[in-house]
C-alpha positions as CSV (number, residue, x, y, z in Angstrom):
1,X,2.0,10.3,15.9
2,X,0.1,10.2,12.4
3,X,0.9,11.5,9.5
4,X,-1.3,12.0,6.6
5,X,-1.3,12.2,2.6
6,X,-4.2,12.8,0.3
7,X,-3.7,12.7,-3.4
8,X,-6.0,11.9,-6.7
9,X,-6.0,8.8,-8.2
10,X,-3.2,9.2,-10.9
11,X,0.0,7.2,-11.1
12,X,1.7,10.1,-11.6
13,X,1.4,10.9,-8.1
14,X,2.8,7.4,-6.6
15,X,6.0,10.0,-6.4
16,X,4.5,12.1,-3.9
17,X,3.4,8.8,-2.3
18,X,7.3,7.5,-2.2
19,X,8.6,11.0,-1.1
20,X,6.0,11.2,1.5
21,X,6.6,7.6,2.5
22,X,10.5,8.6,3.1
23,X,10.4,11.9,4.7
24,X,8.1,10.5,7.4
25,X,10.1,7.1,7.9
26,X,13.6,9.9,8.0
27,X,11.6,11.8,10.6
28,X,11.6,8.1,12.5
29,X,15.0,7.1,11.7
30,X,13.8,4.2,10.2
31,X,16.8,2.2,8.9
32,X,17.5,2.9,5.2
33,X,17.2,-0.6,4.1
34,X,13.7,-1.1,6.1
35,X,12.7,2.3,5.1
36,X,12.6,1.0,1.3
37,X,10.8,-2.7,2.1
38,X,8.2,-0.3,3.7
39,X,7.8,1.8,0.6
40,X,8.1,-0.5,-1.5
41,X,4.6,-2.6,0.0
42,X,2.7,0.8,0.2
43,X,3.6,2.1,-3.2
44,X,2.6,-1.4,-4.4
45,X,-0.9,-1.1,-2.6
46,X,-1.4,2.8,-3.6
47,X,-0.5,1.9,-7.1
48,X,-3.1,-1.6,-7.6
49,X,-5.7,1.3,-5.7
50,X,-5.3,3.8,-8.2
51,X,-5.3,1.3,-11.3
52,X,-7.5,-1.3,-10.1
53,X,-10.1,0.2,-8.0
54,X,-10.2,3.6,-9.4
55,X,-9.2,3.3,-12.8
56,X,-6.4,6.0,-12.6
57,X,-9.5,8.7,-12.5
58,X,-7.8,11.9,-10.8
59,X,-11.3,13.0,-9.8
60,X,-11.2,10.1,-7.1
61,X,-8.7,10.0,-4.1
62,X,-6.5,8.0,-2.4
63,X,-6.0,9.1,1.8
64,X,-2.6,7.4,3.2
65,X,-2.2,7.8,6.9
66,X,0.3,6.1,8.9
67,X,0.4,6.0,12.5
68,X,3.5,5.2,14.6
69,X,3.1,3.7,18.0
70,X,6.5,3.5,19.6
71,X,8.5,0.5,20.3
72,X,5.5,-1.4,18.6
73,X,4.5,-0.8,15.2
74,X,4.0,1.1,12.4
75,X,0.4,1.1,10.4
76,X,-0.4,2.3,6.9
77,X,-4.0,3.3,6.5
78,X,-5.2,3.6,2.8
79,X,-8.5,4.8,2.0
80,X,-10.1,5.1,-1.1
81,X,-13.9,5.0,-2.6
82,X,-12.9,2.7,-5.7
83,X,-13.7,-0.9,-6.6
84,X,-13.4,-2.9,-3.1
85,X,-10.8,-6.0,-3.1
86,X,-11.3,-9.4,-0.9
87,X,-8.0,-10.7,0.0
88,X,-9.9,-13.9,0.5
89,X,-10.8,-14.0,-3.5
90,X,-7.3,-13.7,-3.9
91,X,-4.7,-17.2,-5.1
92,X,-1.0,-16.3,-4.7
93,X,0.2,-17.1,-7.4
94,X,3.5,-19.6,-8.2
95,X,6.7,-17.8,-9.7
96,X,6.4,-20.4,-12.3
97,X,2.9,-19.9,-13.5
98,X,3.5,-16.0,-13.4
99,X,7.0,-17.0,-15.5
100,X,5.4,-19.2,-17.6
101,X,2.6,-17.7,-18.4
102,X,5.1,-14.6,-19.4
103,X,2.9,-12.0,-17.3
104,X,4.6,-8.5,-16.1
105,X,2.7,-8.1,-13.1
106,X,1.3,-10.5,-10.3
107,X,3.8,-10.4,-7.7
108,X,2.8,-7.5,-6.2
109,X,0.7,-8.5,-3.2
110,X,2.8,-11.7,-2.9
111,X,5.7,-8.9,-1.9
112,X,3.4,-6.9,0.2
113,X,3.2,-10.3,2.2
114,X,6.6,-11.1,2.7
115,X,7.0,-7.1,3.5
116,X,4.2,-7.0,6.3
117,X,3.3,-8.4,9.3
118,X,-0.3,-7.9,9.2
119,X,-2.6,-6.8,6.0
120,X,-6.5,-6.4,6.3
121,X,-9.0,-4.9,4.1
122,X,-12.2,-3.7,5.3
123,X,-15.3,-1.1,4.5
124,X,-16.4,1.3,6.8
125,X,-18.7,4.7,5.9
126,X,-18.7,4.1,1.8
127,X,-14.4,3.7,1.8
128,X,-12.8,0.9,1.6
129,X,-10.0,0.8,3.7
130,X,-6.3,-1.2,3.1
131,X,-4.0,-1.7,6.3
132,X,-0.9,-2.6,6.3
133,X,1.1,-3.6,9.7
134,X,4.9,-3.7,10.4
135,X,6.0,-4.5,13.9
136,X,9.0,-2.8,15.1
């Protein structure tokens, strides 16, 4: 079963994202704890898509789809038409360079890693597409 969510590139919106995200995973009966890992990783990856990639312009869009296959997995599908990101490009960090270094920010992929099973990044048709895979 999918279930889909199109919204403009605004971080006011990540709410809609996060209210989305829970209704759907309810609909599931996801656990609660599971349920908020889950959110967590997409909100992270919708929010670094609006910033990063589309520069929080609300005439660009972000789609979120996610597709359940029973018994199996779960897979988040974000599209968008920003700036495209290659997770090969990308050094995870060390807590102690992000500490020292006194940034705010950083750690957000790194979580996304521990959260998933399975991210890829890809282009197809003009989008670039994020997906993120949790087995269940």
């Amino acid at each position: 079963m999918q279930h889909n969510l199109i919204i403009p590139c605004s971080k006011e919106k990540l709410s809609s994202v996060r209210e989305f995200l829970s209704e759907v995973l309810e609909q599931h009966s996801f656990p609660e704890l599971e349920s908020h890992k889950l959110i967590l990783a997409v909100d992270e990856v919708c929010a670094n898509l609006i910033i990063h990639a589309n520069n929080c312009n609300p005439k660009e869009h972000l789609e979120l789809h996610v597709d359940f296959i029973p018994n199996s997995k779960i897979s988040f599908t974000i599209r968008d038409r920003g700036i495209g990101f290659d997770i090969n490009q990308y050094n995870e960090p060390s807590i102690g360079e992000i500490v020292s270094a006194k940034r705010k920010g950083g750690l957000g992929l790194m979580l996304v890693k521990r959260i998933m099973d399975k991210i890829e990044f890809s282009t197809e048709n003009n989008y670039n597409i994020c997906r993120l895979i949790k087995n269940i």
